[in-house]
PDBQT receptor file of N, H, CA, C and O in Angstrom, charges set to zero:
ATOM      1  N   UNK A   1     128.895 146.266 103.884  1.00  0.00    +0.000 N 
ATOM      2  CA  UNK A   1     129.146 145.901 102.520  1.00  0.00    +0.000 C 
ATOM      3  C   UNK A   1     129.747 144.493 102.497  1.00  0.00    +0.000 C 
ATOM      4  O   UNK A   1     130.726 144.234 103.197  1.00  0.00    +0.000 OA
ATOM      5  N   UNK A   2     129.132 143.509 101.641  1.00  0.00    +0.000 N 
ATOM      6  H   UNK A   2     128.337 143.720 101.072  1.00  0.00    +0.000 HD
ATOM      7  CA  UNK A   2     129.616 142.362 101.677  1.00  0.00    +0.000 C 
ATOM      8  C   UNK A   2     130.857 142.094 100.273  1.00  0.00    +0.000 C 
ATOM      9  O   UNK A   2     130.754 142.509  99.119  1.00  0.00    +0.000 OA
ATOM     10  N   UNK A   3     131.923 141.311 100.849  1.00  0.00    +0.000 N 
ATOM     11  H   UNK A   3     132.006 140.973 101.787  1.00  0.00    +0.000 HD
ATOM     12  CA  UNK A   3     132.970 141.365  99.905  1.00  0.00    +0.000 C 
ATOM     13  C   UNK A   3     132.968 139.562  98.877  1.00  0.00    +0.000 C 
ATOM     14  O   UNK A   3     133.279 138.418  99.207  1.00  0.00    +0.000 OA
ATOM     15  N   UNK A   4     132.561 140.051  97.870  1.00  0.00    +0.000 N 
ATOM     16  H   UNK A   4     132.308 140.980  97.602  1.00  0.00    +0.000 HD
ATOM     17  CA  UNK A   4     132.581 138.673  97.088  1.00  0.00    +0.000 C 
ATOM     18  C   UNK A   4     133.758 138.100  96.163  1.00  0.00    +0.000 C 
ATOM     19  O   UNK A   4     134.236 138.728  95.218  1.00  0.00    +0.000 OA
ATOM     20  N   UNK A   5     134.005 137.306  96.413  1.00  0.00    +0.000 N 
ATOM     21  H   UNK A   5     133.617 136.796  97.180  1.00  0.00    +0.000 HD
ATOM     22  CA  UNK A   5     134.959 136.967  95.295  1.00  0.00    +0.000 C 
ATOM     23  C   UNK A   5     135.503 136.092  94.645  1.00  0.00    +0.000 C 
ATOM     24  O   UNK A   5     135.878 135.073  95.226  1.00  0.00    +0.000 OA
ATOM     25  N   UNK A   6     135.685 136.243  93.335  1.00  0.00    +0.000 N 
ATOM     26  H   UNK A   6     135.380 137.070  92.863  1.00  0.00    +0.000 HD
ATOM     27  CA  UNK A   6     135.356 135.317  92.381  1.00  0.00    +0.000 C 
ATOM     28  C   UNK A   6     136.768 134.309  91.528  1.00  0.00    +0.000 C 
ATOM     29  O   UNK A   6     137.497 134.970  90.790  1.00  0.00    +0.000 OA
ATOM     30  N   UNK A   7     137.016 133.083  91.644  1.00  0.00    +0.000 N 
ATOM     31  H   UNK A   7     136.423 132.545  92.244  1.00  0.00    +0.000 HD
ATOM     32  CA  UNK A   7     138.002 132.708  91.017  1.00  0.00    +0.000 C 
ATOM     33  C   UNK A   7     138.676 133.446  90.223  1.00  0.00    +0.000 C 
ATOM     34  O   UNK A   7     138.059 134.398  89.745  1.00  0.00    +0.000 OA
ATOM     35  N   UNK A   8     140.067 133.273  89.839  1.00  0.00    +0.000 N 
ATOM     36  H   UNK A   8     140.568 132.499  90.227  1.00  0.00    +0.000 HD
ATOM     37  CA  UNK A   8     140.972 134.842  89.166  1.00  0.00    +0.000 C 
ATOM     38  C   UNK A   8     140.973 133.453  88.206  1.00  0.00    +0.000 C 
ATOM     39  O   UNK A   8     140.880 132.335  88.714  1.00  0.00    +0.000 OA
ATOM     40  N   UNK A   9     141.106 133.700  86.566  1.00  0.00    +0.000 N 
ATOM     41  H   UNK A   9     141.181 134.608  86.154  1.00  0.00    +0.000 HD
ATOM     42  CA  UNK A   9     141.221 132.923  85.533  1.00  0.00    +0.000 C 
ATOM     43  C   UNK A   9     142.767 132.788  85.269  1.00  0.00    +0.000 C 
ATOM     44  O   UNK A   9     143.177 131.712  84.833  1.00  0.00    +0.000 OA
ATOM     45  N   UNK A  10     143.560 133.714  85.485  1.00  0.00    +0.000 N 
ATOM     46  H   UNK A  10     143.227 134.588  85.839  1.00  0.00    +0.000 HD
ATOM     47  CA  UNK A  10     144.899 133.242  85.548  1.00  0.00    +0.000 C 
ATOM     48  C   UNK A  10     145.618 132.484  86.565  1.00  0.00    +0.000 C 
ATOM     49  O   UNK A  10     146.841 132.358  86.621  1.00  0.00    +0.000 OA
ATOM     50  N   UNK A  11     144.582 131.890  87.526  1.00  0.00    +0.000 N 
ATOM     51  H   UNK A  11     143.588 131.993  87.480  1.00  0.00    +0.000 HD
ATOM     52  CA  UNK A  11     145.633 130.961  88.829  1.00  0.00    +0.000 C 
ATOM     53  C   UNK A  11     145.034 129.632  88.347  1.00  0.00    +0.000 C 
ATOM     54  O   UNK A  11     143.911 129.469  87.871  1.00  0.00    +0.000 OA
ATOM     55  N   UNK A  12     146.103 128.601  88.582  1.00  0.00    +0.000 N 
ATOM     56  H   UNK A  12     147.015 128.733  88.969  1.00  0.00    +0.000 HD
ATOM     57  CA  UNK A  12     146.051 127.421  87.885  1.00  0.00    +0.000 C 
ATOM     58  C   UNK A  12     145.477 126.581  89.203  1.00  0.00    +0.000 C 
ATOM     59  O   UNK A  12     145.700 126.730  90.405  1.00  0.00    +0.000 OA
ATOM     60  N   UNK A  13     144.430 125.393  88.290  1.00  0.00    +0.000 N 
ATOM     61  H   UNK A  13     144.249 125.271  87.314  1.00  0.00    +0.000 HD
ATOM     62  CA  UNK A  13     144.252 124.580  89.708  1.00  0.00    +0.000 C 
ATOM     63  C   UNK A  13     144.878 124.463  91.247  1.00  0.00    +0.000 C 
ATOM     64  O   UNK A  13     144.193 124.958  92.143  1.00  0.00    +0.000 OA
ATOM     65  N   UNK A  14     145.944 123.932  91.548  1.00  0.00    +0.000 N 
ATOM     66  H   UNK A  14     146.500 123.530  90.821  1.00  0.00    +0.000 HD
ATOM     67  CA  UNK A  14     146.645 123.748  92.441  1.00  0.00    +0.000 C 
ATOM     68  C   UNK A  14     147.432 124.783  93.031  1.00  0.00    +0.000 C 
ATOM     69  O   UNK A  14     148.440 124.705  93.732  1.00  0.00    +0.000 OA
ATOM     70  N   UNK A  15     146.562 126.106  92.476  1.00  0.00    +0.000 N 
ATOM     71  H   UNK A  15     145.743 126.170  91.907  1.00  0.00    +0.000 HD
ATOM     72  CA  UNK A  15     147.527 127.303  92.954  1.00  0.00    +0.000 C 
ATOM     73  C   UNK A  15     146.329 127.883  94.349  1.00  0.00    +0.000 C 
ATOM     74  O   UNK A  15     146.450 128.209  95.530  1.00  0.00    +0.000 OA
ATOM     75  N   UNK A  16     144.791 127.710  92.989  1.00  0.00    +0.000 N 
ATOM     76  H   UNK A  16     144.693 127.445  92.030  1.00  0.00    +0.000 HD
ATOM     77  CA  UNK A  16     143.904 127.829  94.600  1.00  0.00    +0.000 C 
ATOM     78  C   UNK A  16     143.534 126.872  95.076  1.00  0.00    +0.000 C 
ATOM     79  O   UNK A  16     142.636 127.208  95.848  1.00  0.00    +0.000 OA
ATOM     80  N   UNK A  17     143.780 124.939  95.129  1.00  0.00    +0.000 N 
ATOM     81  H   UNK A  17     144.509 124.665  94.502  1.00  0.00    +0.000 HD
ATOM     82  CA  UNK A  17     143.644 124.918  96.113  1.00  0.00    +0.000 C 
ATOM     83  C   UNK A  17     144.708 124.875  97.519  1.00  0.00    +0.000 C 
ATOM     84  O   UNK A  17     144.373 124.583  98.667  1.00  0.00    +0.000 OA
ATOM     85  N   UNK A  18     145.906 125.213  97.092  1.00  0.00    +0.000 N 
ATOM     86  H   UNK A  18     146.179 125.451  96.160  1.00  0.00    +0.000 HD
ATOM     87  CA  UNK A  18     147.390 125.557  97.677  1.00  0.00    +0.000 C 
ATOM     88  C   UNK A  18     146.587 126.947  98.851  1.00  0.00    +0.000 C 
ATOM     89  O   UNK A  18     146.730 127.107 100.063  1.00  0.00    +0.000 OA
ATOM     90  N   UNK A  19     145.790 127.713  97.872  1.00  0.00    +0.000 N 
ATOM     91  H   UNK A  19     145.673 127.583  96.887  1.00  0.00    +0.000 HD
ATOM     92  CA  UNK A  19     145.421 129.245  98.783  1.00  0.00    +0.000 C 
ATOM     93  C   UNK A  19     144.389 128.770  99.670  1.00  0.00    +0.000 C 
ATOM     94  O   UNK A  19     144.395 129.048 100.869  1.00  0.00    +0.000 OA
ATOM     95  N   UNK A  20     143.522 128.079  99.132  1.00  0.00    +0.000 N 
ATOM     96  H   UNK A  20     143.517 127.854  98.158  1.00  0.00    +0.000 HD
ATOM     97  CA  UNK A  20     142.204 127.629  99.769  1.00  0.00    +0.000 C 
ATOM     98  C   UNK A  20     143.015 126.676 101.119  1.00  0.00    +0.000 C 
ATOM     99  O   UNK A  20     142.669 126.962 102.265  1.00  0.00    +0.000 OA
ATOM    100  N   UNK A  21     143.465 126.207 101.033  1.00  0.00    +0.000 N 
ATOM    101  H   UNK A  21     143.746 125.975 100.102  1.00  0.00    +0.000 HD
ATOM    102  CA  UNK A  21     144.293 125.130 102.063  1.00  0.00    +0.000 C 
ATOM    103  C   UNK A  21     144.639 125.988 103.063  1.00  0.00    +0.000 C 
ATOM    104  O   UNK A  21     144.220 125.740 104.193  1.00  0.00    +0.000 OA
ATOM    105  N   UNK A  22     145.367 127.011 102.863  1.00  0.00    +0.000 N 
ATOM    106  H   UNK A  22     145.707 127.212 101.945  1.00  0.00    +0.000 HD
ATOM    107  CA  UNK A  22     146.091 128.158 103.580  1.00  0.00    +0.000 C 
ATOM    108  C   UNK A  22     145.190 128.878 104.531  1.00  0.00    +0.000 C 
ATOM    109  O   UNK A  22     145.554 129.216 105.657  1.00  0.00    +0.000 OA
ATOM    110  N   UNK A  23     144.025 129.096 104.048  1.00  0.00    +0.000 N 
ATOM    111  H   UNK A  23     143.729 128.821 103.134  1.00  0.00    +0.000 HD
ATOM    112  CA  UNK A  23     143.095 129.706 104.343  1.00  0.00    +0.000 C 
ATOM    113  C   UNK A  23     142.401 128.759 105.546  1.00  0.00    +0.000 C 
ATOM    114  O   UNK A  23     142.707 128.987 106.716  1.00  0.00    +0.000 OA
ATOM    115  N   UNK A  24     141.467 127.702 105.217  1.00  0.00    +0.000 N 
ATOM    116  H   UNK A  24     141.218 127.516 104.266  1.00  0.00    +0.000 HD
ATOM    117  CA  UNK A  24     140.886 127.087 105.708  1.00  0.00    +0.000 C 
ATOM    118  C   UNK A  24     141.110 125.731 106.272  1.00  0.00    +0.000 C 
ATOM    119  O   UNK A  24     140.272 125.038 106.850  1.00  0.00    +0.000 OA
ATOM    120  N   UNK A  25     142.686 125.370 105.960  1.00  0.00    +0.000 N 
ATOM    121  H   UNK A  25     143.366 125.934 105.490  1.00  0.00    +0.000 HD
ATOM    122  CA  UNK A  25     143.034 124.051 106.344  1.00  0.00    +0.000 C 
ATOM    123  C   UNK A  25     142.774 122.893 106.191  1.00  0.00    +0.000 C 
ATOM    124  O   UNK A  25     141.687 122.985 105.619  1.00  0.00    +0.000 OA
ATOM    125  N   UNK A  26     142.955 121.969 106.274  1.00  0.00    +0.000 N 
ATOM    126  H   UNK A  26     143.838 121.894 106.739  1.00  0.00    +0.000 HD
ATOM    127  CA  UNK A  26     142.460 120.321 105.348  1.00  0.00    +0.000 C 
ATOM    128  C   UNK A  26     141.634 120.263 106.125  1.00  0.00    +0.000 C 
ATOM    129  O   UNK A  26     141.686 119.756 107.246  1.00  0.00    +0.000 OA
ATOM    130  N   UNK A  27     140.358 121.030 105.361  1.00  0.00    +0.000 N 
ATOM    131  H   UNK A  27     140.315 121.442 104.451  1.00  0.00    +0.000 HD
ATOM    132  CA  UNK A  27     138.801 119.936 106.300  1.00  0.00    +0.000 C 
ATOM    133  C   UNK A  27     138.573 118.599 106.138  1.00  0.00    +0.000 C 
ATOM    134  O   UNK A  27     138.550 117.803 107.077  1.00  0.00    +0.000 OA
ATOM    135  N   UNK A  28     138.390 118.291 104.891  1.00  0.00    +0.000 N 
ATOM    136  H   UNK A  28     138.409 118.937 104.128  1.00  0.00    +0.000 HD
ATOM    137  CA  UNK A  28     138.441 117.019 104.778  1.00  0.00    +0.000 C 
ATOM    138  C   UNK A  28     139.364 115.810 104.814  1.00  0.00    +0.000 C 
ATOM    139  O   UNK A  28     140.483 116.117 104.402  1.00  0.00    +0.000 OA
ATOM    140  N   UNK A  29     139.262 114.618 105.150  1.00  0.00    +0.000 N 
ATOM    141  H   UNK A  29     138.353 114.369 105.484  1.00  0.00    +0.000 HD
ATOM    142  CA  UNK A  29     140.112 113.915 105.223  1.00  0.00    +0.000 C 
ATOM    143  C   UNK A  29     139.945 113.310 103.863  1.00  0.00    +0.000 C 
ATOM    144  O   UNK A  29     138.989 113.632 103.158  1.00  0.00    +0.000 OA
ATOM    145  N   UNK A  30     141.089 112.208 103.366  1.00  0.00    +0.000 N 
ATOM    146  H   UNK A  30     141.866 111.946 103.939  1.00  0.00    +0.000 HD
ATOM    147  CA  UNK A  30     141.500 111.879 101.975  1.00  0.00    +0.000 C 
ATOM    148  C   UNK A  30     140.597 110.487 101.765  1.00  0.00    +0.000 C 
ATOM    149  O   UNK A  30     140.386 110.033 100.640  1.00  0.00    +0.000 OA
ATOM    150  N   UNK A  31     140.105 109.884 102.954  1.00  0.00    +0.000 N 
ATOM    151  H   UNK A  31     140.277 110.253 103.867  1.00  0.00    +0.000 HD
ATOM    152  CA  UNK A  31     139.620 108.890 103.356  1.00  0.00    +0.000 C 
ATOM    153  C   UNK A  31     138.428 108.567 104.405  1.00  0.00    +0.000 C 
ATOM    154  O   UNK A  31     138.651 108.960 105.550  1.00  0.00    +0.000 OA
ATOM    155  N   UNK A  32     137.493 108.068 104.236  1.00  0.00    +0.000 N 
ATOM    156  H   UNK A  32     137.312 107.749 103.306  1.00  0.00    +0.000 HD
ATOM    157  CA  UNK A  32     136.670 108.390 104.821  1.00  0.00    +0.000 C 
ATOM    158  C   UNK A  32     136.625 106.281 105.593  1.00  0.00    +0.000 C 
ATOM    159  O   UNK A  32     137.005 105.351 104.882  1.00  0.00    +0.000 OA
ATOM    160  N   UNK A  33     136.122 106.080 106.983  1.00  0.00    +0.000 N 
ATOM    161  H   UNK A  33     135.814 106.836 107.561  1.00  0.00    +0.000 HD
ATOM    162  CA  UNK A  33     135.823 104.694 107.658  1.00  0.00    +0.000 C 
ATOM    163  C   UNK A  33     135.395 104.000 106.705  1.00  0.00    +0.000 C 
ATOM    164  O   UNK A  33     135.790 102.852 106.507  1.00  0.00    +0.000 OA
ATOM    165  N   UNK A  34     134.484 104.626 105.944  1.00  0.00    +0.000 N 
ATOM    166  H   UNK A  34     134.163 105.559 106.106  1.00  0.00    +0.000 HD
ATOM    167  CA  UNK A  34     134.026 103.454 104.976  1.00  0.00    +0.000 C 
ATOM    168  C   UNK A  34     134.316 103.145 103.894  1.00  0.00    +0.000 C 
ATOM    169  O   UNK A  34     133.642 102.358 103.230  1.00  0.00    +0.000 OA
ATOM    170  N   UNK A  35     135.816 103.930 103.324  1.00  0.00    +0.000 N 
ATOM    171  H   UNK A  35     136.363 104.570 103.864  1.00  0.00    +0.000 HD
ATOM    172  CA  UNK A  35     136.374 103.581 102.516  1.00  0.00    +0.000 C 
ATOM    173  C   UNK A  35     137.489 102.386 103.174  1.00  0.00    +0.000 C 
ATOM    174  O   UNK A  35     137.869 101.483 102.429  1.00  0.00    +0.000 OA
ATOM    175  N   UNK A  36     137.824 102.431 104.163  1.00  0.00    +0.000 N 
ATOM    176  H   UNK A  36     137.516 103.164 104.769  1.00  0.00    +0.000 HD
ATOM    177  CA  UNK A  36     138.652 101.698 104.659  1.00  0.00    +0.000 C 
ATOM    178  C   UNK A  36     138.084 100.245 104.908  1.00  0.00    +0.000 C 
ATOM    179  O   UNK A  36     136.975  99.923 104.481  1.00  0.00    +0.000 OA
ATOM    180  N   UNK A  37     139.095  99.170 105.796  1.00  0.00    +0.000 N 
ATOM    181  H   UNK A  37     139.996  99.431 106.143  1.00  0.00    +0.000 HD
ATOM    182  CA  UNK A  37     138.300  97.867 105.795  1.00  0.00    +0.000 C 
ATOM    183  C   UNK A  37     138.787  97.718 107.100  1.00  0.00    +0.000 C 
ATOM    184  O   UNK A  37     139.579  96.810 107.352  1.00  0.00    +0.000 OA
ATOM    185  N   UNK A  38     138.313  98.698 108.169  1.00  0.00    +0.000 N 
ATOM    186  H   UNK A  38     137.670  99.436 107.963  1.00  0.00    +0.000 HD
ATOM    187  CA  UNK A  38     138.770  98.304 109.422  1.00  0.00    +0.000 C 
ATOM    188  C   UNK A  38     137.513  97.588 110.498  1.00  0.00    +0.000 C 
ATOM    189  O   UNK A  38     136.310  97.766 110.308  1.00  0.00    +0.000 OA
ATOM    190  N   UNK A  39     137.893  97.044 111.248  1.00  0.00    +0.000 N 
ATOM    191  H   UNK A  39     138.870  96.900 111.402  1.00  0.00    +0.000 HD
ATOM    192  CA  UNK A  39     136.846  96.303 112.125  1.00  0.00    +0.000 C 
ATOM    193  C   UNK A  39     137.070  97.407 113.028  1.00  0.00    +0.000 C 
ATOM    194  O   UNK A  39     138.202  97.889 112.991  1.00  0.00    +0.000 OA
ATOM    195  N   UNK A  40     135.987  98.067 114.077  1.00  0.00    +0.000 N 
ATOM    196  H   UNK A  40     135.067  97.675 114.108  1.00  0.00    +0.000 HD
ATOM    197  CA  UNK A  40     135.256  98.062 115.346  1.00  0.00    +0.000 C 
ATOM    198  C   UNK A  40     136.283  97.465 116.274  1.00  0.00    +0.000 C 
ATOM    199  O   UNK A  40     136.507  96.266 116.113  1.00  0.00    +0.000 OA
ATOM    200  N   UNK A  41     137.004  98.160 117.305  1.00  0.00    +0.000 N 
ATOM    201  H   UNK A  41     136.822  99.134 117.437  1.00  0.00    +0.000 HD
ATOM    202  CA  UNK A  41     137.824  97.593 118.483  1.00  0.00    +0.000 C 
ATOM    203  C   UNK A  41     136.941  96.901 119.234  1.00  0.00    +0.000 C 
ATOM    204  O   UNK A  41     137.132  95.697 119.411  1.00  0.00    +0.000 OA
ATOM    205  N   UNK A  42     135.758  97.594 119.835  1.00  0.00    +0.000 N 
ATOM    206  H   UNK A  42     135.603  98.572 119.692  1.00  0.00    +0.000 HD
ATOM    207  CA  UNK A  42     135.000  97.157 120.622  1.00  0.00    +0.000 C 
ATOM    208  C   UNK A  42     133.665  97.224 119.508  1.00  0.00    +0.000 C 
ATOM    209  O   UNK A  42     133.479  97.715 118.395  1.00  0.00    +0.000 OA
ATOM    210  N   UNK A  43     132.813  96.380 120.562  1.00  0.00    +0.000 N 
ATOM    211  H   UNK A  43     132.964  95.981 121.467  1.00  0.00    +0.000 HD
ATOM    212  CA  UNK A  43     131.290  96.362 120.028  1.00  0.00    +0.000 C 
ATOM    213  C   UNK A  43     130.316  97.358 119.826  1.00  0.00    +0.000 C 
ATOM    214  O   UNK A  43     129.171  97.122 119.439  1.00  0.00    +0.000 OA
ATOM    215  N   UNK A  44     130.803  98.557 120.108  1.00  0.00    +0.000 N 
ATOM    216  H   UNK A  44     131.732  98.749 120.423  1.00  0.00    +0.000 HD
ATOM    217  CA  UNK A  44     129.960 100.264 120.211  1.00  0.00    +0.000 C 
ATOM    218  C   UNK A  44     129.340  99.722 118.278  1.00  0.00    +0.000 C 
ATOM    219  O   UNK A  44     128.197  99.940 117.876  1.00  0.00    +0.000 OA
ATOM    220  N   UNK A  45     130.136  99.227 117.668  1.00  0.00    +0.000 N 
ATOM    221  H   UNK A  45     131.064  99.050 117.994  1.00  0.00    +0.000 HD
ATOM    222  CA  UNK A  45     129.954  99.758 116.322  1.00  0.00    +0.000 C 
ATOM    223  C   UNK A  45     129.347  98.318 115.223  1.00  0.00    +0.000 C 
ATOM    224  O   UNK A  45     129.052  98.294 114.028  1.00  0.00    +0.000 OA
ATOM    225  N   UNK A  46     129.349  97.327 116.206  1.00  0.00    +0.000 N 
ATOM    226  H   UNK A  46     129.588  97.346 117.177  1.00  0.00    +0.000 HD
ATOM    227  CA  UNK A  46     128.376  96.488 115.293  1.00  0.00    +0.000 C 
ATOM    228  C   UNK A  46     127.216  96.143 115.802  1.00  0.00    +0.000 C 
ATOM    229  O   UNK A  46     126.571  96.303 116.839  1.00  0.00    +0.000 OA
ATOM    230  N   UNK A  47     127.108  95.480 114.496  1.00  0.00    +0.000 N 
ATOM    231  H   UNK A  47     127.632  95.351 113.654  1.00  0.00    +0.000 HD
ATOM    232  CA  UNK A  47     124.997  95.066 115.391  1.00  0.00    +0.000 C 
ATOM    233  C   UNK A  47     124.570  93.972 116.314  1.00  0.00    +0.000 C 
ATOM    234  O   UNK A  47     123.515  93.356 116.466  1.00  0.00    +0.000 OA
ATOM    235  N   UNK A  48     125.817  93.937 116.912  1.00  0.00    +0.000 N 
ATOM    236  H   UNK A  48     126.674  94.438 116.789  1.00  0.00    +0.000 HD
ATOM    237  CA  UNK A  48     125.063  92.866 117.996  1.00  0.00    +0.000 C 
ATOM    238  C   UNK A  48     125.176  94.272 119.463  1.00  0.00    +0.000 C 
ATOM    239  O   UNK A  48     124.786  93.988 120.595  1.00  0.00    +0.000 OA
ATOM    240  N   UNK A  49     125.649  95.428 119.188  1.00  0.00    +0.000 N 
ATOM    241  H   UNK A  49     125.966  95.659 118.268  1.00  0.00    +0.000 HD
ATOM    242  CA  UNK A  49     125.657  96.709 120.321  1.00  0.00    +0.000 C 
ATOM    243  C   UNK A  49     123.879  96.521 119.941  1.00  0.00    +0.000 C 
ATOM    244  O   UNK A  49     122.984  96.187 120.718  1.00  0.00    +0.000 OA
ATOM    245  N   UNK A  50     123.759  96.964 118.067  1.00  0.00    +0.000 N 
ATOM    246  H   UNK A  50     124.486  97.235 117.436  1.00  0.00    +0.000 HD
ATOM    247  CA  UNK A  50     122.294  97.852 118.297  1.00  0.00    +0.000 C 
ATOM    248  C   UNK A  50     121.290  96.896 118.470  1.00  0.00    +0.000 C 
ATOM    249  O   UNK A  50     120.154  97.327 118.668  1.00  0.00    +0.000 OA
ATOM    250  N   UNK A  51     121.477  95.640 118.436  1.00  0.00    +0.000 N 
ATOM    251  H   UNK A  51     122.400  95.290 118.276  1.00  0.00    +0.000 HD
ATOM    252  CA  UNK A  51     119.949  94.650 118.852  1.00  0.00    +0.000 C 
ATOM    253  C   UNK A  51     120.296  94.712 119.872  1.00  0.00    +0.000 C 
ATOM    254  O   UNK A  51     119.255  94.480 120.486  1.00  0.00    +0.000 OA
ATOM    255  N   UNK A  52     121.388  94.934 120.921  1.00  0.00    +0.000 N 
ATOM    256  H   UNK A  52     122.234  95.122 120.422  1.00  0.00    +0.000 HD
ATOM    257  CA  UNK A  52     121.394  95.230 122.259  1.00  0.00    +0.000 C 
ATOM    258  C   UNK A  52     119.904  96.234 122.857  1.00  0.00    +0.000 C 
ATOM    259  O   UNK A  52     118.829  96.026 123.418  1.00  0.00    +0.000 OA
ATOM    260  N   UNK A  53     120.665  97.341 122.327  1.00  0.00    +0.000 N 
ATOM    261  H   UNK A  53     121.539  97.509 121.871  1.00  0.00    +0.000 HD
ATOM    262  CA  UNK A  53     120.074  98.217 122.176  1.00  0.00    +0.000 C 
ATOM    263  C   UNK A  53     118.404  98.764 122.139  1.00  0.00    +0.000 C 
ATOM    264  O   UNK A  53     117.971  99.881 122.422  1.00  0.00    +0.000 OA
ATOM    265  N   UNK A  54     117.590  97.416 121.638  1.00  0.00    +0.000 N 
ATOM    266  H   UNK A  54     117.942  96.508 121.408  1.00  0.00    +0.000 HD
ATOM    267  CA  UNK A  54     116.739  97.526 121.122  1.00  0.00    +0.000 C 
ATOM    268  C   UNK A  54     115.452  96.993 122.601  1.00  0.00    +0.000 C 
ATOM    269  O   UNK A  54     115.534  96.060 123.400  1.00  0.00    +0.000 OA
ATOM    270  N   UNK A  55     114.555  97.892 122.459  1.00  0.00    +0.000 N 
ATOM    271  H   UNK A  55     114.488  98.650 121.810  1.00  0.00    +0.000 HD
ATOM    272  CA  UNK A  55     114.157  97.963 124.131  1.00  0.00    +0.000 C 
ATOM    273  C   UNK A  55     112.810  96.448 124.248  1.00  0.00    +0.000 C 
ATOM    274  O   UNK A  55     112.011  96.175 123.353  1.00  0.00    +0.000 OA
ATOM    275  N   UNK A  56     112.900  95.930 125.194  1.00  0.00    +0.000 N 
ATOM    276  H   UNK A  56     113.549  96.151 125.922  1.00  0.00    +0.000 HD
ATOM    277  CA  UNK A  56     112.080  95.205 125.236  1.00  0.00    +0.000 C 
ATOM    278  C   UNK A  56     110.511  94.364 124.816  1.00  0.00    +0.000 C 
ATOM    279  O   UNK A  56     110.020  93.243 124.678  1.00  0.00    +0.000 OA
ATOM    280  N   UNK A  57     110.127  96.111 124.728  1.00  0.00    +0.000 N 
ATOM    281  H   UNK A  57     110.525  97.021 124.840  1.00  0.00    +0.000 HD
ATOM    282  CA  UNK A  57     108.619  95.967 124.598  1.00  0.00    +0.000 C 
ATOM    283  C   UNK A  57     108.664  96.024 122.465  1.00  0.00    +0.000 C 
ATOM    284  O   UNK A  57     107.742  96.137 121.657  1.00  0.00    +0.000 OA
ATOM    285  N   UNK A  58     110.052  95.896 122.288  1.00  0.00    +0.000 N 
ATOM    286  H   UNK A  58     110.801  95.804 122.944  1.00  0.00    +0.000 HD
ATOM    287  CA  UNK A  58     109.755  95.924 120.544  1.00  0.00    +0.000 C 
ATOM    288  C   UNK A  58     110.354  94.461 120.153  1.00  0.00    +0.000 C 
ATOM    289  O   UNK A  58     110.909  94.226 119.079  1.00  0.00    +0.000 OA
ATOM    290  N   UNK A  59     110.155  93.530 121.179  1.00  0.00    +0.000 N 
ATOM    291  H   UNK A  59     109.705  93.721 122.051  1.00  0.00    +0.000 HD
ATOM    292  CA  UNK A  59     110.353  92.354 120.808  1.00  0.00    +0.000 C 
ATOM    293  C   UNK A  59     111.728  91.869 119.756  1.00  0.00    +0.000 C 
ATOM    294  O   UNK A  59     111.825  91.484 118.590  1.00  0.00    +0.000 OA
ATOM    295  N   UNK A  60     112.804  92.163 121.029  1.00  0.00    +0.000 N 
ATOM    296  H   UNK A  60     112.725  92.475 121.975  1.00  0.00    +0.000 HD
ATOM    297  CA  UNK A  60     114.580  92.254 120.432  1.00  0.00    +0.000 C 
ATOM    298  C   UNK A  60     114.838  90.985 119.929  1.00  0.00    +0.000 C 
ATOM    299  O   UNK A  60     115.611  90.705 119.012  1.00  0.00    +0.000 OA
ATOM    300  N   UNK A  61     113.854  89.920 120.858  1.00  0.00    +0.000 N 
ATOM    301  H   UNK A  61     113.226  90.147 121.602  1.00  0.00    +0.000 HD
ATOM    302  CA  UNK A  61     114.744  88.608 120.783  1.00  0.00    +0.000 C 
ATOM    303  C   UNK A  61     113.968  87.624 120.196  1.00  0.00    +0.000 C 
ATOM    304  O   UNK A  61     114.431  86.497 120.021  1.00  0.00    +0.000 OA
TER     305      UNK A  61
């Protein structure tokens, strides 16, 4: 038997997601890399890695 269940109309916003939190923990973060304005430590993450990257016979250079 599968158990379903459905928002209660008397709990106020921040009450389920206070329960939902409890439950499942902050999946998401508040912020995502590309909201931010950070540079790449190393080169893994700009495009001079992926024309690296890019194999010979597809004419990189």
């Amino acid at each position: 038997m599968e158990r379903v269940t459905t928002p209660r109309s008397d709990e106020a916003d921040w009450e389920r997601r206070r329960r939902l939190a409890a439950v499942f923990g902050d999946v998401l973060p508040e912020s995502t890399s590309d909201d931010r304005d950070e540079k790449p430590t190393d080169e893994s993450g700009t495009d001079a890695w992926l024309r690296a990257q890019v194999p010979p016979h597809h004419g990189g250079d």
